[in-house]
Structures are given as C-alpha cells and as structure tokens.
C-alpha positions, 0 to 999 in steps of 0.5 A: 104270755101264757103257762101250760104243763103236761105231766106223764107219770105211769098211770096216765097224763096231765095237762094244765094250761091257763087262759089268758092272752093279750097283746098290750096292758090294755088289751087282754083277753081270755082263750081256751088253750086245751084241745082233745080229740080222740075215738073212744076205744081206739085212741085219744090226744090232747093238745096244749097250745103258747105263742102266737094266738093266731097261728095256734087257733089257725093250728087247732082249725086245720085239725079239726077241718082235716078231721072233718074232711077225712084228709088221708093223715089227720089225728084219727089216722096217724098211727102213733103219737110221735106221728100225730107230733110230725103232723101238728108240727108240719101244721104249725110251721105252715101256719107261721108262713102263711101271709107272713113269711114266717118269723118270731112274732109269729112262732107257737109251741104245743104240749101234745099228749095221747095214747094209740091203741096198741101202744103205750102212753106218750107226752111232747112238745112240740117247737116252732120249727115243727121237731119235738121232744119227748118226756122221759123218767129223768123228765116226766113234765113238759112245760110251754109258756112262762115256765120258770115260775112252776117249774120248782115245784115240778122238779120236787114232787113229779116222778114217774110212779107219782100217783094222777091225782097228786100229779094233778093237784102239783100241776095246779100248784105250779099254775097258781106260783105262775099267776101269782109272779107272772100277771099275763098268765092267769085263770080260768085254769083248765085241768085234764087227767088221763087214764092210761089204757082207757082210751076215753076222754080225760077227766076235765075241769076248770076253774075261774079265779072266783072258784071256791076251790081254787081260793081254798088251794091259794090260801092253803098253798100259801100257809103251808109255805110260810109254815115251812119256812118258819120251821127252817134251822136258823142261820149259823153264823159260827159255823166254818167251812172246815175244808 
C-alpha cells in the first residue's frame, strides 16, 4: 500500500507521497514514488504513483526512454496537462497488459500535476483504465493510496486561496495520521511545492522517520490534538431534542 496526495491552491501544487512498499509482512521495502520532469521556462510535471510497483516503475521508464529518444509525443511535447494525463494513462493501461493480460493485481494510479507555458496551473488523477479527473474549487486535493486516513484533515483545512506553505505542512499532517493508523504506508516522505507561474522545479525534500522535523510535527500534531479535545463542551445528557 502506499499514500499520495496532491494539493492545487492558487498559488501553486503539492504533493506528497510516501515510500514504502511490500508484498507480505515479510517483505517490505522502500521506493520513491515522486517523479519530475520539466524544461525550465517552458513547462514542469510531477508525477505521483500507487499500485502495482512494477507497472508504475515500467510506467515512470517509458517516460523517461521516450524523453530520451524524442519519440513525437512524450512529456516535453504535449501541449497541456490534460494531454501529458491521456499519454501516462495510455502508458499505464499498456503496461498492465504487458505479459500478463491485464487485470486487478496489476492495476496503478497516478497524481500528475504541472503547468504548461501558457496556461495555468493543473493537478489529476489518473486511474487504471487510463481516464482521469481533474481537482476543482469544491475539491482542490487528490489523493491515491490509503486515502481515508488524511483525507479529514484535508477536507477542514484546504481550500483554494489556502496559502503553499500551509498546504504543505496539511499535506504533511494527513501523511503523518496515514502512517500512524496504516503500517504499510510509512516514511521517508517526499514533499514538493510548486510555484505557480514559475515554470522551475519544485522545492523539494524528505524526510526519514528518524528526522528531526518530522518527530518535532508528530509530537506536536499529537498534543494539539488532545489539547483540542480536552477543551470540547461536555456531553449533556439533559439536553432533549425539542422537535
């Protein structure tokens, strides 16, 4: 299992993902999930990946070979987001049947997000049949993986005039409530920030489960939580619906 959740707010994107995989209680590993590319000036993605590690890997590989190889429609071609989407899902759904016909053990999703030069912002995601959606003022988040966990979080906090670097640290916070109820999501946790209009790469980090910063977020998100809920109004067990 894995947890990955993209953010648009209007002042740019961010993603999160974390890195573990395994196939098994014994069988644990850890790989990067977060991928960018881009031309400095022109246009920038990143890419999010869940699901079966082979095909995101043999994914993440095709892009980088066609890059390489100036096929005619890679990322450094398409013209939008939307059409960078329709190729990495045309990509996934060709990697699922590879060898194997297809079918749910070998199924992947994608966050991908970017922006063009010439146009504005944009974050999808991108399901195994290769369609996707799009995040939108009602739903400025995508998430892949284990997503019921961070989602609450999300849902208070994230709009889209919330500000990057509070998007950042929310997209942290509903990656550190993910680990903590779900053991095969787990650190190092990649952060990227996006500047909207930039078209430069991302501000970029990560962090291991032994980082300084990341303890100093658990311990604080924790005691905040139970100050919270010490302070909630006690149940009134007089109280009667009047209706």
């Amino acid at each position: 299992m894995t947890y990955c959740v993209g953010i648009c707010v209007r002042s740019g994107l961010v993603f999160a993902s974390d890195s573990r995989t395994n196939a098994g209680v014994d069988s644990v590993s850890e790989y990067s999930k977060m991928y960018s590319f881009g031309v400095p000036g022109e246009r920038q993605f990143t890419i999010c990946t869940a699901g079966n590690l082979a095909t995101t890997q043999g994914v993440i590989a095709q892009i980088e070979r066609d890059i390489r190889n100036e096929v005619e429609t890679n990322l450094m071609t398409v013209r939008s987001v939307a059409d960078a989407a329709t190729y990495v899902g045309a990509l996934s759904v060709a990697q699922q049947e590879k060898h194997t016909g297809g079918g749910p053990v070998f199924e992947a999703s994608f966050l991908l997000g970017g922006e063009v030069l010439g146009s504005k912002c944009r974050l999808l995601m991108i399901y195994p049949a290769g369609n996707y959606i799009e995040s939108s003022a009602q739903t400025p988040y995508l998430q892949v993986g284990e997503s019921k966990y961070g989602k609450p979080i999300l849902d208070r906090v994230i709009t889209t005039s919330t500000p990057l670097e509070e998007a950042a640290l929310c997209a942290l916070v509903s990656m550190e409530s993910t680990i903590r109820s779900n053991l095969t999501v787990g650190p190092p946790v990649e952060l990227q920030v996006y500047q909207a209009g930039g078209l430069l790469p991302g501000q970029y980090t990560s962090f291991t489960a032994d980082s300084t910063y990341w303890r100093k977020l658990k311990k604080s998100w924790n005691a905040e939580l139970r100050s919270a809920f010490s302070r909630l109004p006690p149940v009134d067990w007089l109280e009667r619906d009047s209706s």
